[in-house]
Backbone as CSV, one residue per row, in Angstrom:
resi,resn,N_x,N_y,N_z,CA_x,CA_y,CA_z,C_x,C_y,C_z
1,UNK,96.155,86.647,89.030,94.786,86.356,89.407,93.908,87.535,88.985
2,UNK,92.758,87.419,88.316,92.038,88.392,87.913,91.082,88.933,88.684
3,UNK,91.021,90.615,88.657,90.557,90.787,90.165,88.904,90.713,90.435
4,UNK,88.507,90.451,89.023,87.089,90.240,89.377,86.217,89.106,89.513
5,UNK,87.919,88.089,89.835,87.274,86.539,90.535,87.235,86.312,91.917
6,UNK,87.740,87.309,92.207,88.263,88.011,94.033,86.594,87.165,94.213
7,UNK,86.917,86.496,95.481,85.734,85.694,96.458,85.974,86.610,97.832
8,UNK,85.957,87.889,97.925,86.165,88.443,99.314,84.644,89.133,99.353
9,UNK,84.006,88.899,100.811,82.717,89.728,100.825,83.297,91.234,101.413
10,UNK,82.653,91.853,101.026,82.709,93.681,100.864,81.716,94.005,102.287
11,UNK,82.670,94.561,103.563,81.603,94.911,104.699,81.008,96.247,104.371
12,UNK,79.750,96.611,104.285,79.080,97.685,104.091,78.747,98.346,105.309
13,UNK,78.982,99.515,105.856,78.569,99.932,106.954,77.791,101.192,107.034
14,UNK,76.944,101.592,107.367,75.660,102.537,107.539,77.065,103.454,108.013
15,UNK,77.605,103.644,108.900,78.680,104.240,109.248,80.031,105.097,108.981
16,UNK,80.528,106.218,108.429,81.510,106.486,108.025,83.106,105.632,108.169
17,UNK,83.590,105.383,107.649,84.989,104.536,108.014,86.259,104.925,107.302
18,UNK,85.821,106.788,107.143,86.401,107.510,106.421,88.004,107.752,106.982
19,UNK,88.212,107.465,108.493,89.196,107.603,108.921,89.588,106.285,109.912
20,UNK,90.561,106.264,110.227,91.526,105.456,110.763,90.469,105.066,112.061
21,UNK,90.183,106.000,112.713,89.645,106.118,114.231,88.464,105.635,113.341
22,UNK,87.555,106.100,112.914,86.215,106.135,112.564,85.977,104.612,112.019
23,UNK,86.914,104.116,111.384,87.053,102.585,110.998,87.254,101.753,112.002
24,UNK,88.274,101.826,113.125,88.439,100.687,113.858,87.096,100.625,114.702
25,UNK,86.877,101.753,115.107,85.506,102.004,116.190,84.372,101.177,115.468
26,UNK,83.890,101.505,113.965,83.076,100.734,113.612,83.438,99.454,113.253
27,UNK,84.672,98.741,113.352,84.607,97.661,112.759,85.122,97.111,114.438
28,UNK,85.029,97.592,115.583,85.788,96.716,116.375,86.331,96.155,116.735
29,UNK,87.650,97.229,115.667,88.986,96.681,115.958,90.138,97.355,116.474
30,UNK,91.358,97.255,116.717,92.223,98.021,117.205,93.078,99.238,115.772
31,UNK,93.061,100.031,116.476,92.930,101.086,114.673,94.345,100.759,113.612
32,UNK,95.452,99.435,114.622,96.730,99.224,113.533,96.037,98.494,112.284
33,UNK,94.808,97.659,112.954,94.109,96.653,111.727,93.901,97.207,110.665
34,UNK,93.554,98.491,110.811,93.038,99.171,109.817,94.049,99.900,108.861
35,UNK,93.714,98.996,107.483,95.138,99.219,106.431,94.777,100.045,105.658
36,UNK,95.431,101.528,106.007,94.908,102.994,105.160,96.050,102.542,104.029
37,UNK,95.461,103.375,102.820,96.082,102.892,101.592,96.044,104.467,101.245
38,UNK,97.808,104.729,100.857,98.024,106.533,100.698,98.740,106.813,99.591
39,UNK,98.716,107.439,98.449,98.812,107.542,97.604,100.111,108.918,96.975
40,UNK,100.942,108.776,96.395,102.507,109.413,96.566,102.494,109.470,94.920
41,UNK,103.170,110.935,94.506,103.368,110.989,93.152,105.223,111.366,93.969
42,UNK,105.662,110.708,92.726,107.396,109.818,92.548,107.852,111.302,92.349
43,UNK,109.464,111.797,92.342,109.668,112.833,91.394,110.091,112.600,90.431
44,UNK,109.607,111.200,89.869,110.262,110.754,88.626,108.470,111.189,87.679
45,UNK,107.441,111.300,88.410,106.168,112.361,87.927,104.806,110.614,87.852
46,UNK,105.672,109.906,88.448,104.930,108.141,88.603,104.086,108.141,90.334
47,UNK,103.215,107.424,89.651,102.119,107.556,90.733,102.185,105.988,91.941
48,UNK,101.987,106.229,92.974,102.012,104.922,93.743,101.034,104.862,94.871
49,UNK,101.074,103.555,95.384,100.622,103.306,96.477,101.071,102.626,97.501
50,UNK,101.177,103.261,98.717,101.476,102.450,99.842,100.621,102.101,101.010
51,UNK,100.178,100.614,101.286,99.519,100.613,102.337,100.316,100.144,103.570
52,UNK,99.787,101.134,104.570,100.277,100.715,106.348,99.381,100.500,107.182
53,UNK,99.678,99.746,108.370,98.824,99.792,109.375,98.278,101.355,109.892
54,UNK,96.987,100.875,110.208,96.373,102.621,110.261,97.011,103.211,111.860
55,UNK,97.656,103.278,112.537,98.334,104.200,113.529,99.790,103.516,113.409
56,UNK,100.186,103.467,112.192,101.830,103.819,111.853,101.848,105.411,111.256
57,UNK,102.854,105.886,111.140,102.652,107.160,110.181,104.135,107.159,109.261
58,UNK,104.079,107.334,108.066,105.840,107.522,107.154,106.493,107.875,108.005
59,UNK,107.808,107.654,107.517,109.342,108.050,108.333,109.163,108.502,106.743
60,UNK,109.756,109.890,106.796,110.261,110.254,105.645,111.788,110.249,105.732
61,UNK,112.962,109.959,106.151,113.961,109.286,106.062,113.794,107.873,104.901
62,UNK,113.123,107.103,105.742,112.886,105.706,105.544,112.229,106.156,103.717
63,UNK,111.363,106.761,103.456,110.552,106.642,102.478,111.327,107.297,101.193
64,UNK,112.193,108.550,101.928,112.872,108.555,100.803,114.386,107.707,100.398
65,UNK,115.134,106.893,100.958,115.773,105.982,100.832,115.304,105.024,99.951
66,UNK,114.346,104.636,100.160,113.534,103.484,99.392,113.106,104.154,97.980
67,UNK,112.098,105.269,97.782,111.370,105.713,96.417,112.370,106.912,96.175
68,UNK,113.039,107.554,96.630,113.463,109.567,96.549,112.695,110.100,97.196
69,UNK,112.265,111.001,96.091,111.283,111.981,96.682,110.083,112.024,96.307
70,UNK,109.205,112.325,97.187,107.809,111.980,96.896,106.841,112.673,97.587
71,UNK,105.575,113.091,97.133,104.424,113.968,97.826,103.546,112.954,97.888
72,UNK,102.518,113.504,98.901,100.978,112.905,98.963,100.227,113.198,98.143
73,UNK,99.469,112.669,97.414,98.368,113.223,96.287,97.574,113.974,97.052
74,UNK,97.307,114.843,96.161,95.575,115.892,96.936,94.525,114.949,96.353
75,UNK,93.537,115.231,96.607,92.243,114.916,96.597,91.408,114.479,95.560
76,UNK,91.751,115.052,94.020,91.295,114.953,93.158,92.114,114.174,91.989
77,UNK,93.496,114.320,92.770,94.743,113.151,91.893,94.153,111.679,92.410
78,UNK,93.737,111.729,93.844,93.533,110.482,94.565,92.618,109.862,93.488
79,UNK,91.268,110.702,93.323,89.951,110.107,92.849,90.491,109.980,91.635
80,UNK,91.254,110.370,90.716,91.395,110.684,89.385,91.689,109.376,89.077
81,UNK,93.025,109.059,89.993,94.382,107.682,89.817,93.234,106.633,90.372
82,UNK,92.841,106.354,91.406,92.268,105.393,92.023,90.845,104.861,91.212
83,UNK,90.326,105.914,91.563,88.787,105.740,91.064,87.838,105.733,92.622
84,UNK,88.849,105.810,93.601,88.144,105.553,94.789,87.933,107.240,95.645
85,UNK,87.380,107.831,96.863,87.687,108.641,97.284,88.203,108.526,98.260
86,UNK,89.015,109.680,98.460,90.098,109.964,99.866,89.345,109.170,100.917
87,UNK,89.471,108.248,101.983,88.949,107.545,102.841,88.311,106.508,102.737
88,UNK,88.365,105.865,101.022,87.873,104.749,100.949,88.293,103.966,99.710
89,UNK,90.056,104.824,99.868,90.718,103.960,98.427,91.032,102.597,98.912
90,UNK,91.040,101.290,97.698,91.169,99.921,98.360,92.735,99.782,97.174
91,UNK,93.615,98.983,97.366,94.312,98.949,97.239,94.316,97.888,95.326
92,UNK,92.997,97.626,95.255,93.046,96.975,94.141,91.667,97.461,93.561
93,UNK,91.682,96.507,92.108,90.403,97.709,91.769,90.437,98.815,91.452
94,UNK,91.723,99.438,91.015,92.087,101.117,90.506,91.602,101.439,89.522
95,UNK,91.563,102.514,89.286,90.962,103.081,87.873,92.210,102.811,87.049
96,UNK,93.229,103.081,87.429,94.589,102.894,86.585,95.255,102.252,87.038
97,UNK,96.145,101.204,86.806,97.254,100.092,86.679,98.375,101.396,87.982
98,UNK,98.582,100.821,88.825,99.657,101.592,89.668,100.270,100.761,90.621
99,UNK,101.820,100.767,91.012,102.723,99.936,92.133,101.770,100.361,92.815
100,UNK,101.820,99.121,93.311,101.595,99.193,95.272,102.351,98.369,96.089
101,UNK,102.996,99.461,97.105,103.908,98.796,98.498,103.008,98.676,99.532
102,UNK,103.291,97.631,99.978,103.034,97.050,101.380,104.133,97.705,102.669
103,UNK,104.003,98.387,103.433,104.904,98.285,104.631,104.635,97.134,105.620
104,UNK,105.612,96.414,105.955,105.876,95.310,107.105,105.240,95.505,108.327
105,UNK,104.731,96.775,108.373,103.738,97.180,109.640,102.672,96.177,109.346
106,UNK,102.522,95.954,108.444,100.923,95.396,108.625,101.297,94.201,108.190
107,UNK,102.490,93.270,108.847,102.519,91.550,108.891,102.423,91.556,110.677
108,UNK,102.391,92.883,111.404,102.098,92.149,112.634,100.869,91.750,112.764
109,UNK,99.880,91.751,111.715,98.216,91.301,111.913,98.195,89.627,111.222
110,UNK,97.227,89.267,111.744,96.521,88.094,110.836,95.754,88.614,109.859
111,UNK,95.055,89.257,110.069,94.086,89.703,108.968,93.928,91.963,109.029
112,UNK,93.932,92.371,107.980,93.237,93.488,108.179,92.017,93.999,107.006
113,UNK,91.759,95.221,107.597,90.495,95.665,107.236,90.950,96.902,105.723
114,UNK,91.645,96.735,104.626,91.658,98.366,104.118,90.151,98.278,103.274
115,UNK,89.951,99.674,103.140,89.117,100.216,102.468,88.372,99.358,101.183
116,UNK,87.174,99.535,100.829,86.829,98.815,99.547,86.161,99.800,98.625
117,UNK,86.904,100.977,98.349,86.303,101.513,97.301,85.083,103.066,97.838
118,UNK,84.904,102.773,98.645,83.521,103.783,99.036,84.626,103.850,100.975
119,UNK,83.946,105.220,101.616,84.034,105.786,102.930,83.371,105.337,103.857
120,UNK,82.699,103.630,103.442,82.287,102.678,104.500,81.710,101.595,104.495
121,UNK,82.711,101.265,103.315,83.071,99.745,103.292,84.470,99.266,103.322
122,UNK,84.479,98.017,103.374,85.714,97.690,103.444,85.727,96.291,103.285
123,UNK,87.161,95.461,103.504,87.249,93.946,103.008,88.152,93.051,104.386
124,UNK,87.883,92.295,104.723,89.260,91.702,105.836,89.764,90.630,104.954
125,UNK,91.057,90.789,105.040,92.226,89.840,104.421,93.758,89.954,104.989
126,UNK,94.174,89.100,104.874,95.362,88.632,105.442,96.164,89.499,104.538
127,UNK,97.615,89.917,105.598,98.342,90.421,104.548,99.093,89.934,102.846
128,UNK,99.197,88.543,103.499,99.741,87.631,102.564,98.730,87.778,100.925
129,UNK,97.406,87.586,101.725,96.658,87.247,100.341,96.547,89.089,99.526
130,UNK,96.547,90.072,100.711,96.465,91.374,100.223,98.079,91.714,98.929
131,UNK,98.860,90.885,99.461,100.065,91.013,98.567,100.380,90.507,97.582
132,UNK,99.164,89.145,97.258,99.135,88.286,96.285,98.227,89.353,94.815
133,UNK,97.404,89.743,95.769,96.318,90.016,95.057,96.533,91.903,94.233
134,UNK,97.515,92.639,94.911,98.068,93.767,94.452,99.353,93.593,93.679
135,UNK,99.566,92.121,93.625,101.046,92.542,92.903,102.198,93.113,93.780
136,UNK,101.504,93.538,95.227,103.032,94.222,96.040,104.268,93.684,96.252
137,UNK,104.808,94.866,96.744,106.131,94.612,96.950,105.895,94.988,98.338
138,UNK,106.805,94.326,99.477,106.807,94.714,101.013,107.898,95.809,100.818
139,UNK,107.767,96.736,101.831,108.721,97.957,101.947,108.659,98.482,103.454
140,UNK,109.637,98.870,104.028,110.218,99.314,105.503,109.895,100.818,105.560
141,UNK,108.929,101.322,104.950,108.916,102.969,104.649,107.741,103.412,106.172
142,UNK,107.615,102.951,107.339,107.268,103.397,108.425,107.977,103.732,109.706
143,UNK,107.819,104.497,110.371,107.943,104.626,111.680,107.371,103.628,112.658
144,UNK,108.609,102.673,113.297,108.237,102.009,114.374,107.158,102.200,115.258
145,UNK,105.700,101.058,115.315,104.810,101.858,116.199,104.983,100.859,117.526
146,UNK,105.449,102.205,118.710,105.068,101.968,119.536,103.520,101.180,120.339
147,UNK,103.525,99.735,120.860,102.482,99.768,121.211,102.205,99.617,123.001
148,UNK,101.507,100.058,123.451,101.302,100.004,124.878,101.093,98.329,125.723
């Protein structure tokens, strides 16, 4: 599917939604909705993406079983690879062609909120269609979140 037939409206918010907290608060939701999208160079020197529910955090056990070994991009790899900035990368729409994993954290939602490109906007979509539409692959690379 070509991504610039995507029919999803883009929420714009006067508001920062640069972070996990700062997103659910403005979007009035509970902060797992919120699907941060984090960005890992391979030690094979390959770039990726994984999105989770926003109050899961990696199991690095789990993450390296699945990929090896792997770092977080800094700041300027993020913007470089993505095209987006730190707090408002969307998982499609990259500046460059890159995997993206899904963790199973985020099939306990109907719908979530990740990022659209900018630090306060964003898109709601189901995980299903978010997996159609990235090409992902689902992956177990989180820490069980406890919920109250």
């Amino acid at each position: 599917m070509p991504h610039d037939s995507l029919d999803i409206p883009i929420i714009e918010l006067s508001v920062s939604t640069a972070t996990v907290a700062l997103a659910a608060e403005a979007h009035g939701v509970e902060p797992g909705r919120i699907a941060k999208t984090l960005a890992f160079r391979l030690g094979d020197g390959s770039a990726m993406l994984v999105v989770a529910r926003g109050d899961a955090r990696i199991d690095n056990k789990k993450f390296k079983d699945v990929f090896g070994k792997g770092k977080m991009l800094g700041l300027d790899d993020v913007v470089a690879l993505t095209g987006h900035p730190v707090g408002g990368v969307c998982p499609f729409g990259l500046a460059q062609p890159m995997p993206v994993y899904l963790d199973k954290s985020l099939q306990d939602f109907d719908d979530v909120l990740p990022a659209a490109g900018a630090v306060h906007s964003a898109v709601r979509i189901s995980p299903a269609q978010l997996a159609s539409i990235t090409e992902g692959q689902w992956v177990d690379v989180c820490q069980e979140v406890v919920t109250a």
